[in-house]
N, C-alpha and C positions, 0 to 999 in steps of 0.2 A: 633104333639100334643099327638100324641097315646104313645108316650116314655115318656110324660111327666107326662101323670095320670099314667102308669106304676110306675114310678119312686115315685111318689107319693103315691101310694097303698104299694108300698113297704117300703118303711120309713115310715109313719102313720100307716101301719100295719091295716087301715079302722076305724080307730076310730076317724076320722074325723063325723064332722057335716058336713049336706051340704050348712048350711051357713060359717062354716069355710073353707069347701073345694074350697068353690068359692071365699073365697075372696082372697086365700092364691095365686090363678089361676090369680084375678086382680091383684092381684101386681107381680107375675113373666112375666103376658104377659109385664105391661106398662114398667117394668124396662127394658125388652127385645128389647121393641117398642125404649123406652128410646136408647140405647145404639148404638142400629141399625143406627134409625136415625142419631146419633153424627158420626159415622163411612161415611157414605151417605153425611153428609155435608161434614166432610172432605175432604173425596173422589174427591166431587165437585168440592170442591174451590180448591184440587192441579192442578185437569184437567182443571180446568177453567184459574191457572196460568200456566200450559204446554200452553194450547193455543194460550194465550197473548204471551206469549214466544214465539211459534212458528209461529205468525203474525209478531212479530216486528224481529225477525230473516228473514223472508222473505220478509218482509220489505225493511230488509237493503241489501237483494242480490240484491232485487231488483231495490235498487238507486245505488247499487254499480256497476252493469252491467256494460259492452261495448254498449250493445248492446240497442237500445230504447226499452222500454218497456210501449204500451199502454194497458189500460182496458176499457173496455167499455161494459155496461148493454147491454139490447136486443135488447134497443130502438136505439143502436148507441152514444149514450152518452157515449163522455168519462171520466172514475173514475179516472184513474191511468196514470200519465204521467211520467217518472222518470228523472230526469238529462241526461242522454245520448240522451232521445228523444227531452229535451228540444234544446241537443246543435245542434242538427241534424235539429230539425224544428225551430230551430234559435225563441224561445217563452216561454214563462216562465208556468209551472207546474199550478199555478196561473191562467193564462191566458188560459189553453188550457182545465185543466179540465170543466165539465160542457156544452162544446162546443158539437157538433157531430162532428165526426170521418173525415166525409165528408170532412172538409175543410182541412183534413191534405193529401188525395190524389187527382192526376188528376179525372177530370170530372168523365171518361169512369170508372175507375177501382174502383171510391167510387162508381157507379151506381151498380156495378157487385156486388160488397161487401157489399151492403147494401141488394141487392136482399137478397145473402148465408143468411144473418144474419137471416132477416126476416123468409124465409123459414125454416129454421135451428129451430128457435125459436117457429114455429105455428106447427111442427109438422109433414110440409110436405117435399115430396121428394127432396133432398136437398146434395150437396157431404160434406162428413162430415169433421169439423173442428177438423182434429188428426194431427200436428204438419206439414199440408200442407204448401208448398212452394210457392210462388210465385214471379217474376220479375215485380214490378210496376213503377208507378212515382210518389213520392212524390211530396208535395208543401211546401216551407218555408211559414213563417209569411209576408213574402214582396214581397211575388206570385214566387219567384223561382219555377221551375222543376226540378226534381234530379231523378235520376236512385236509386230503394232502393230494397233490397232484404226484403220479409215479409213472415215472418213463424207466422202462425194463427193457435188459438187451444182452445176449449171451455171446459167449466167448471162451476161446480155449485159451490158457495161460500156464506156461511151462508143462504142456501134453494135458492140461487138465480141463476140466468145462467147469466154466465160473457161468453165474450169471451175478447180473450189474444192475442196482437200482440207484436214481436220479429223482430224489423225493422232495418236494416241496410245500411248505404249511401253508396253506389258504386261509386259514381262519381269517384273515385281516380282509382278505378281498371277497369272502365268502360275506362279512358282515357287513363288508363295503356295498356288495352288491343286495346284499337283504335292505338294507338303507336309502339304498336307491330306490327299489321298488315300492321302501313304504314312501319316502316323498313322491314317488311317479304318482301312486294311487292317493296320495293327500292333496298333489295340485291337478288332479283328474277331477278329484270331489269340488276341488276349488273351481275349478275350470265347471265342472258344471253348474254349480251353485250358481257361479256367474253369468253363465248362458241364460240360465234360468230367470236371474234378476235383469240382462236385457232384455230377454222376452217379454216381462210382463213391466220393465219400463216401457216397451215400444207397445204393448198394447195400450196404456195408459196416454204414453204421447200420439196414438194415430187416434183414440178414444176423443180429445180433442181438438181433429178434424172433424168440418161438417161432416154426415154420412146422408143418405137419401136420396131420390130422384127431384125433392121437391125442396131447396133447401129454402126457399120464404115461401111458408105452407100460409104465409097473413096477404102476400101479395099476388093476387092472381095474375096479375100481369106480367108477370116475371117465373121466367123457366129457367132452369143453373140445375148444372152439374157438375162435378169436379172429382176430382181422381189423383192421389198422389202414391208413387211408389219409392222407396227409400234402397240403394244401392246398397246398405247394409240393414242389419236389426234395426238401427233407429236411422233415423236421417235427417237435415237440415233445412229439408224444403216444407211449405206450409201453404195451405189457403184459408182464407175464410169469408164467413156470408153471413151477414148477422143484420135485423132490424135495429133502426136508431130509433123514431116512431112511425107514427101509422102511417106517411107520407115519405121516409128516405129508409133506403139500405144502404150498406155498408160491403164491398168488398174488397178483399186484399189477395196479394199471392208474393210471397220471399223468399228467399234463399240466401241459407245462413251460408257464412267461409267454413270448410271444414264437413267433413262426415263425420258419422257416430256417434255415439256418447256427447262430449260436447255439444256438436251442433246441435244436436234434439233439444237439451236442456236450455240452450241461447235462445233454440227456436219458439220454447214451451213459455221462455219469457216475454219475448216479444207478443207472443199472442194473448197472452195473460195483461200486458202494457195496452197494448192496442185495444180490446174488449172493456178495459174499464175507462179509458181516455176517450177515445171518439164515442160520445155520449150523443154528441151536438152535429146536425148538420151545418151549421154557419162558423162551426170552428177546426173546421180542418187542419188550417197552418196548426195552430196555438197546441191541437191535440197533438201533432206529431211533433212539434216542437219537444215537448215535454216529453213524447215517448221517447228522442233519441236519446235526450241528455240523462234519460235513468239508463236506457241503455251505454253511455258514457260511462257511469259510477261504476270503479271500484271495475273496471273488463282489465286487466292484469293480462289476459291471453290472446287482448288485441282482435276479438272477435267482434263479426260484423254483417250486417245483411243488406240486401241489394229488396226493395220494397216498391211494388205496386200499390195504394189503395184510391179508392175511389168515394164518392156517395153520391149516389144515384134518385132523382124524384121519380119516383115511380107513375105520378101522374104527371108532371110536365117532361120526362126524357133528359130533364139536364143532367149532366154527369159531372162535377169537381174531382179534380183527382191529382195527386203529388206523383210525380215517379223519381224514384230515390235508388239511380244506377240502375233500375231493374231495366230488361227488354219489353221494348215499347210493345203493348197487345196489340194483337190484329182485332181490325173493325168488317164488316158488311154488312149489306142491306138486302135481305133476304139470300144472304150465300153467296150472292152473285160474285166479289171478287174480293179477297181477303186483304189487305192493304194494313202497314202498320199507323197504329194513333198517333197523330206529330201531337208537338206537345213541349215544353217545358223539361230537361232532365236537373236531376237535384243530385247532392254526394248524397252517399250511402249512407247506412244510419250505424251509429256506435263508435265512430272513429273520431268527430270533434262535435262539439259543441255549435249550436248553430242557433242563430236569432230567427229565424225566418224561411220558406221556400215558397217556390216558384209555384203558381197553383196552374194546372192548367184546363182545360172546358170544352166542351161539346156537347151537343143535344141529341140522345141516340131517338130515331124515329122508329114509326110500327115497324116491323119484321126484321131488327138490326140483330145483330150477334155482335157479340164483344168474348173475344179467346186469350184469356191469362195464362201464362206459361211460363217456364223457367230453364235456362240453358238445360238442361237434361234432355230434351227436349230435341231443340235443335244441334244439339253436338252429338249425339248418340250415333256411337262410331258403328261400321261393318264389319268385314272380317278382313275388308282391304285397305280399313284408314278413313274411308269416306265419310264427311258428317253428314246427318238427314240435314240441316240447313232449313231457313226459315222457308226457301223459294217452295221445296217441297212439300212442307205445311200448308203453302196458301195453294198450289196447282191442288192439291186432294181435296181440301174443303169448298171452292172456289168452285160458285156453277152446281149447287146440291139442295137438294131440301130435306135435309136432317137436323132431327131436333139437338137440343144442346147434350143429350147425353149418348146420342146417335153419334155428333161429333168428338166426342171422347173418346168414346168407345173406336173409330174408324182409323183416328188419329194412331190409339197406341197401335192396335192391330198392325197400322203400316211402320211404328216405328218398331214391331219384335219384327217384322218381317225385312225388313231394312240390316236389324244386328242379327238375326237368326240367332248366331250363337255365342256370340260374343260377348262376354260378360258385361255388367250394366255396372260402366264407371263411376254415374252421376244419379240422384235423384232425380224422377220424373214426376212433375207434376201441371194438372191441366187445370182451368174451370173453363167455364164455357156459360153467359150470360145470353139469355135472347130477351127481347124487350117488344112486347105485342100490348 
């Protein structure tokens, strides 16, 4: 106002009257007032059509949801019901608004929700409706029960306090998840059922491993012991010690391809092959011949084993013996220095067909050892990578006077103490032959 009679003193230059100066003041204020005003309505009426606009925008997100959506005043009356709640509470928009709240959940949980509201609404201590979550049970229009998620959340709208629920039917993922849990606990039974039937396969298959300190209780000149541990329940490695007659033994040590399952059963054959074919000491080749070629028939999974066997005269010391890929045993003469068997090597057994192998011979003398083994053995990693290696096998037995189950015994000691803790990749297994 003070810019204005400025303004006025200046252009009039004061030679106004003071009835012209006031009137000339009423009509600048009212055109001012005038225009203000027009500006103020306009103003109005676009916020007043943003508004409408953005009711009827919210409007339509809100029929357009997934999800139900109710409103309800303080009292529990419900305003707002949309199309998703209709198809959920199986009731028409028509039909629900105006009702209370109450008849759309179980008993317990409209009692609870009604308390919040109340409290919520008077003022008192109360937990507050900011986008809380809750697991309830809804009710259809024809008394169904139903599993429903509801997120609740309050609000003032046009000076009033609403609150807002966002309900969703679980039933589908409530049954989803019951379904889950019966399969969980059907392949748990499964799962154990199975455990249970390799456990008592693998006792069946380590059952026919020699056991004993003494495994040829007919020939006293002959001390063996042998030891094999399987990287899983069952495993692939194998030995064996068996009379042919009262003059020769028989032993072997293999390693099927593959762990588990499988190789046990590959393993369980071969050993079952081997015990009814080498009958004869003078038929070494002929007996293995025929062992591989059944092992040939009908192997579809391409399995195959790497085989030491020998027979041994237990009164003259000769040893005949095939090695068929396996690693060549260590020999000495009373411990003194572990050295591998030269010899003859032959293919592996189960992969072709073969007319004939390489036999190879030695004569073990009084205080000899003979130590059968199988890469498990010498590859048997650390915790840094390192394999235990044959060299180290022979430096620990090498220079000792331990009997053959003394040397098994000494062997694994140093090979847990080597992997400490490193899980065990490979089947281990030993024998250990002395010949007195």
């Amino acid at each position: 106002m003070a810019l204005y009679e400025l303004a006025k003193e200046t252009i009039f230059k004061g030679q106004l009257t003071l009835w012209e100066s006031h009137t000339i003041t009423v009509i600048v204020t009212a055109t001012f007032a005038t225009i203000t005003a027009h500006f103020i309505r306009a103003r109005t009426n676009s916020l007043n059509q943003e508004l409408q606009e953005a009711h009827s925008q919210a409007a339509d997100v809100i029929d357009n949801m997934l999800d139900g959506v109710i409103m309800i005043d303080k009292e529990g009356v419900i305003v707002k019901f949309n199309p998703a709640a209709e198809k959920i509470f199986q009731q028409s928009s028509m039909n629900a608004v105006g009702k209370h709240f109450k008849v759309l959940l179980d008993k317990s949980y409209a009692n609870e929700f009604l308390d919040r509201i109340q409290n919520f609404a008077n003022g008192h201590d109360s937990p507050a409706f900011n986008n809380s979550k809750s697991e309830v049970v809804g009710v259809r229009a024809n008394g169904e029960k139903f599993p429903m998620d509801l997120i609740s959340s309050s609000m003032i709208i046009g000076g009033q306090l609403m609150f807002l629920g966002m309900v969703r039917d679980t039933s589908d993922s409530k049954k989803a998840e019951e379904e889950i849990e019966r399969l969980r606990q059907v392949e748990k039974k499964i799962h154990e059922s199975l455990k249970n039937e390799v456990t008592i396969a693998g006792a069946i298959q380590m059952n026919m491993i020699p056991k004993g300190e003494n495994l040829y209780p007919e020939h006293t000149r002959i001390q063996a012991h042998g030891f094999t541990r399987p990287a899983k329940e069952m495993g692939g490695d194998f030995f064996d010690a068996f009379s042919i007659d009262s003059d020769h033994i028989a032993l072997a040590i293999g390693d099927v391809s593959g762990k588990g399952v499988p190789a046990a059963l590959f393993m369980m054959k071969i050993m079952t092959l081997l015990r009814s074919n080498i009958t004869k000491a003078t038929e070494l080749m002929e007996s293995l011949r025929i062992v591989n070629n059944a092992l040939c028939q009908n192997n579809d999974s391409n399995m195959f084993v790497t085989l030491f066997i020998g027979i041994l005269n237990v009164h003259t010391g000769e040893l005949q013996y095939i090695n068929a890929g396996h690693d060549a045993p260590l020999t000495a003469n009373n411990n003194q220095e572990f050295t591998p068997l030269p010899g003859p090597r032959n293919m592996i057994l189960g992969i072709h067909e073969v007319n004939s192998y390489n036999i190879g011979s030695t004569t073990l003398n009084t205080g000899d050892t003979l130590l059968l083994y199988t890469d498990g053995v010498t590859e048997a990693e650390s915790i840094e990578g390192q394999l235990y290696s044959i060299n180290r096998v022979s430096r620990l037995l090498s220079n000792s006077q331990m009997t053959s189950k003394e040397i098994v015994n000494k062997l694994l000691t140093d090979i847990d103490l080597h992997c400490q803790s490193t899980t065990q990749s490979d089947d281990i297994t030993l024998l250990a032959i002395q010949y007195h």
